[in-house]
C-alpha positions as CSV (number, residue, x, y, z in Angstrom):
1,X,107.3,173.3,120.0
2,X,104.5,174.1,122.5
3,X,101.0,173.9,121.7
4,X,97.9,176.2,122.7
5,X,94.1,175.1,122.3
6,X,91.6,177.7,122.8
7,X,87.9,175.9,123.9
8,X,85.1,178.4,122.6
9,X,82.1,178.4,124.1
10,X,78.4,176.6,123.1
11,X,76.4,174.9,125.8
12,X,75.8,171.5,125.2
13,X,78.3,171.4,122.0
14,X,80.8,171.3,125.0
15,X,81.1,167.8,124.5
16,X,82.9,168.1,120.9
17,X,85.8,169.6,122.9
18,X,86.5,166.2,124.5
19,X,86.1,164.2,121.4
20,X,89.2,166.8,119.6
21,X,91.7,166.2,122.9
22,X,90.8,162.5,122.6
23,X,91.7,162.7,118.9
24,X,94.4,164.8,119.7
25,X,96.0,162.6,122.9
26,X,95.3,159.2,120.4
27,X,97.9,160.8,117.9
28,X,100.4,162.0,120.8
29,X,99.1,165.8,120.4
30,X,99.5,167.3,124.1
31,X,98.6,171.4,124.4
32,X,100.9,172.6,127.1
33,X,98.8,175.8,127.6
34,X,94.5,176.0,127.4
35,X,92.2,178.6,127.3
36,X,88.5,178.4,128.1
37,X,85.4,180.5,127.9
38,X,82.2,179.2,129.1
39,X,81.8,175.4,128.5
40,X,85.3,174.9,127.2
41,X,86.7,176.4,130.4
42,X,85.0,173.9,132.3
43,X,86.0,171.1,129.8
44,X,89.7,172.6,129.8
45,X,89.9,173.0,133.9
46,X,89.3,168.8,134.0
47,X,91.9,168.4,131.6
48,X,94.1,170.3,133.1
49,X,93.4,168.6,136.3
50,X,94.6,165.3,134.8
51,X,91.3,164.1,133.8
52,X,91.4,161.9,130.8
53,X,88.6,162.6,128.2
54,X,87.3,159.4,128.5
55,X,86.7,160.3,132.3
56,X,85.6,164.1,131.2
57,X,82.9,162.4,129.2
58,X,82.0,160.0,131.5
59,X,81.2,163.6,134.2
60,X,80.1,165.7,131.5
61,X,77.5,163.1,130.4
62,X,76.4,161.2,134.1
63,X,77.3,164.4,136.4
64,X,75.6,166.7,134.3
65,X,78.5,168.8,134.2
66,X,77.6,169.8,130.8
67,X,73.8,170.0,131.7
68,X,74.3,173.2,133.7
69,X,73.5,175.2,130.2
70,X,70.2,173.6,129.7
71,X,66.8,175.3,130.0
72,X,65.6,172.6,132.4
73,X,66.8,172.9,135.0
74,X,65.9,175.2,138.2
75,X,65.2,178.4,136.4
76,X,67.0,180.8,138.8
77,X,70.5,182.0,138.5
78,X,71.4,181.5,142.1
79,X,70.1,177.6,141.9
80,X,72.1,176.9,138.5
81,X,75.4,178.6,140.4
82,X,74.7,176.4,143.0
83,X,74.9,173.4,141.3
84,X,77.7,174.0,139.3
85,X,79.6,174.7,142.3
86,X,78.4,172.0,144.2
87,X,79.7,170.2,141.3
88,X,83.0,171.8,140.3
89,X,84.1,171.2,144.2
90,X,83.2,167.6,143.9
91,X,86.1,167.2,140.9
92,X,88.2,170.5,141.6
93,X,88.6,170.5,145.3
94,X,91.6,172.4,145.8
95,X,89.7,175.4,143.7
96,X,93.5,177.2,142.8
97,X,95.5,176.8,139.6
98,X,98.2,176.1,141.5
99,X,98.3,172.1,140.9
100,X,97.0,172.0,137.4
101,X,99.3,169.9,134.9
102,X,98.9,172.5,132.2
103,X,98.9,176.5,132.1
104,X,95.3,177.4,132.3
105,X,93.7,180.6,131.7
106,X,89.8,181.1,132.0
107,X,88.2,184.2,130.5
108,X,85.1,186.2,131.7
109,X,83.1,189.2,130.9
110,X,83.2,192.0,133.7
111,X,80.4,194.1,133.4
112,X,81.8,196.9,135.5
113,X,84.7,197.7,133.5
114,X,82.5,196.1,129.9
115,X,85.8,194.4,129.6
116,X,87.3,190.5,128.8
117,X,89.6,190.0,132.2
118,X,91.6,186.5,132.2
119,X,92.7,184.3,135.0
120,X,95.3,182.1,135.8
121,X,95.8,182.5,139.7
122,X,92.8,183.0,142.3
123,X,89.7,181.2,143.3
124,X,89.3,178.9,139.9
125,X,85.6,177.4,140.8
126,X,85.0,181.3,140.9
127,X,85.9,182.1,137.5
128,X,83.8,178.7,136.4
129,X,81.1,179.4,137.7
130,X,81.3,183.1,136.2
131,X,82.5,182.1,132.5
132,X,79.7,179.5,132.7
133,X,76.9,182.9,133.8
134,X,74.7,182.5,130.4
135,X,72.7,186.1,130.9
136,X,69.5,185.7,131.4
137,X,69.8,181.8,132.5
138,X,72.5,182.7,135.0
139,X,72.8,185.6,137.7
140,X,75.9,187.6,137.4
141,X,78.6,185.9,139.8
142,X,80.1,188.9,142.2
143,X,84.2,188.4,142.8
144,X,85.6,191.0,144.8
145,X,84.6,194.2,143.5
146,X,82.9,193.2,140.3
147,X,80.5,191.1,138.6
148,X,81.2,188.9,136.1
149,X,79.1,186.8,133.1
150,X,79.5,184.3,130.5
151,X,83.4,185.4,128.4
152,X,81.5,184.2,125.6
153,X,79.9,187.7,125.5
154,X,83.2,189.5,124.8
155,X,85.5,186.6,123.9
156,X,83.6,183.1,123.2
157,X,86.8,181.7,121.8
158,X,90.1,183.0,123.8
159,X,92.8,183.1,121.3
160,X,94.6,186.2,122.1
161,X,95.2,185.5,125.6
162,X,97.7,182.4,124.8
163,X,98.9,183.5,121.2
164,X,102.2,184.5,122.7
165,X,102.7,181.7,124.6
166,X,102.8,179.4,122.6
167,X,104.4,178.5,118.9
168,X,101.1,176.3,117.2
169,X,97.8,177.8,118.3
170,X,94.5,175.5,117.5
171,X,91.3,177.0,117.9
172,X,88.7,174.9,118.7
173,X,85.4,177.1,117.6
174,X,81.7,176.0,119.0
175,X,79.9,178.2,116.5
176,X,80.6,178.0,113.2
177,X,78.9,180.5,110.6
178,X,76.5,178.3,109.0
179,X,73.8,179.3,106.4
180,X,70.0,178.7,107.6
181,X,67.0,177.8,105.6
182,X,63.7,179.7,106.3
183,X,62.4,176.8,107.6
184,X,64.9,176.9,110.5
185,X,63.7,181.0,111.7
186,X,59.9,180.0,112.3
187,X,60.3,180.0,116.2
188,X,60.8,182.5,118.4
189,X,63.8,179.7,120.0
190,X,65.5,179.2,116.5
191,X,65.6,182.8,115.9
192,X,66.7,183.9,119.2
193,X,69.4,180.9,119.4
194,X,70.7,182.1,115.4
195,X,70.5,185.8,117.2
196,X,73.0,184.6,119.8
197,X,75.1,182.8,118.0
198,X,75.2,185.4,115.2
199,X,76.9,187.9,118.4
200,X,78.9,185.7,119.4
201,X,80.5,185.1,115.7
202,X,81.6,188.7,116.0
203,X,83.6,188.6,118.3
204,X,84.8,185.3,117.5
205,X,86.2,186.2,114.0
206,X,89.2,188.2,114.8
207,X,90.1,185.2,117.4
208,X,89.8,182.5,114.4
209,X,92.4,184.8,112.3
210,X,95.5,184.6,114.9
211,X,94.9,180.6,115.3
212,X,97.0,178.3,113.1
213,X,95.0,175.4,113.4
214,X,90.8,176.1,113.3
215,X,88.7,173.1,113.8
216,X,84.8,174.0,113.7
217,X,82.6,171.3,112.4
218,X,80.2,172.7,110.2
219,X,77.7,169.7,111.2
220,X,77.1,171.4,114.7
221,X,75.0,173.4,113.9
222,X,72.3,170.9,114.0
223,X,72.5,171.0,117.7
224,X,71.5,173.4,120.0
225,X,74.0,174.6,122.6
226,X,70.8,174.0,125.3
227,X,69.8,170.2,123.7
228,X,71.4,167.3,125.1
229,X,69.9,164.6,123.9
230,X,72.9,164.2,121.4
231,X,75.9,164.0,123.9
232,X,77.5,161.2,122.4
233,X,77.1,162.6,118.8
234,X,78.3,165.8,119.6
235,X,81.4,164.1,120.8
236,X,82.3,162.0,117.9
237,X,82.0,164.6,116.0
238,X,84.7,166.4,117.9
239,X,86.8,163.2,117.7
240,X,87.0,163.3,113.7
241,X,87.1,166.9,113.8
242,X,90.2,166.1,115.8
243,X,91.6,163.6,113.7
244,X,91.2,165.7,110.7
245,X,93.2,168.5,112.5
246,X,96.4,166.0,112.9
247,X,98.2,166.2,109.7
248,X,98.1,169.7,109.7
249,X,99.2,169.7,113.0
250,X,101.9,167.5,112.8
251,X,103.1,169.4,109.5
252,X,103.5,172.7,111.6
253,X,105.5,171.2,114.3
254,X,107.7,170.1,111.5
């Protein structure tokens, strides 16, 4: 039976995506198609690539792959794109999908057309970089006659795109619909991030329906998609998130 995982979008919560394919890989689980939006694009194109998620988290965590979706760093679009592609170059250099090991599709938001367009042939560090465009903290990235941003604005967790294409479809979901205390809305940051995260739930929802197989810790929520000072918490998280997700897994593929 072949195996889909969609890898939502969230920043810095990136890093529970490697802790589920660890979990997943550990228990002989292998997707033989991914699709990314934002940070799980980036986390699926190194997987895809044949990097192991011991070595994604070793570039995620000391590149500061993941750190491209802080709020520290140069704040101008053009110098974030930059680094990023300096960056994806350095561990993507043939920039195609032509050699991945896996199907791969990346999804991003075209503001011409105000539609989700997906990828699986063309310039890949391209579509990266624009799935990765956070507006506001990223310029929009220009690809022959459009521009594109963040697929997270349209489609944070890209479901649809691979529900034919594969029998078991496991949707790994960045941000979960969690209730907040009052305490949590006193800043103009917590209410802004709950803002965001509340849009991108809406478009997230129908996605989580078609999946077979959700896994969205709960306990996430803690951690800001632009805080990274809990990389390695983040990702053992996603490990038992993982593991919990094998029995069901293994019950579907029979």
């Amino acid at each position: 039976m072949r195996i889909g995982i969609a890898l939502s979008g969230g920043g810095s919560r990136g890093m529970v995506h490697i802790g589920v394919l660890k979990a997943l890989e550990e228990n002989g689980i292998y997707p033989d198609i991914i699709s990314g939006t934002s940070a799980g694009a980036v986390i699926g194109a190194l997987y895809v690539h044949g990097y192991s998620p011991e070595k994604i988290n070793e570039i995620s965590c000391k590149q500061s792959f993941i750190r491209m979706f802080s709020l520290k760093i140069p704040n101008t679009g053009f110098a974030r794109h930059k680094l990023l592609r300096k960056l994806l170059e350095k561990y993507l250099p043939d920039n195609t999908f032509n050699h991945t090991l896996k199907e791969f599709l990346v999804s991003v938001t075209n503001l011409n057309s105000g539609l989700i367009d997906t990828f699986e042939k063309g310039p890949m560090i391209d579509y990266l970089v624009a799935t990765s465009s956070i507006p506001i903290l990223f310029e929009p990235v220009p690809i022959g006659d459009f521009k594109y941003v963040d697929g997270g604005v349209l489609m944070n967790l890209p479901a649809a795109p691979i529900r034919d294409r594969c029998d078991i479809l496991i949707g790994v979901n960045l941000v979960p619909l969690t209730t907040l205390e009052n305490s949590e809305l006193k800043t103009v940051r917590g209410i802004g991030s709950r803002c965001f995260n509340l849009a991108a739930l809406n478009n997230i929802k129908p996605q989580l329906k078609i999946c077979d197989i959700v896994i969205e810790p709960a306990e996430i929520h803690a951690f800001s998609r632009f805080n990274f000072k809990h990389c390695a918490k983040m990702h053992d998280i996603g490990y038992q998130a993982g593991l919990k997700a094998v029995k069901r897994i293994e019950e579907l593929r029979g």
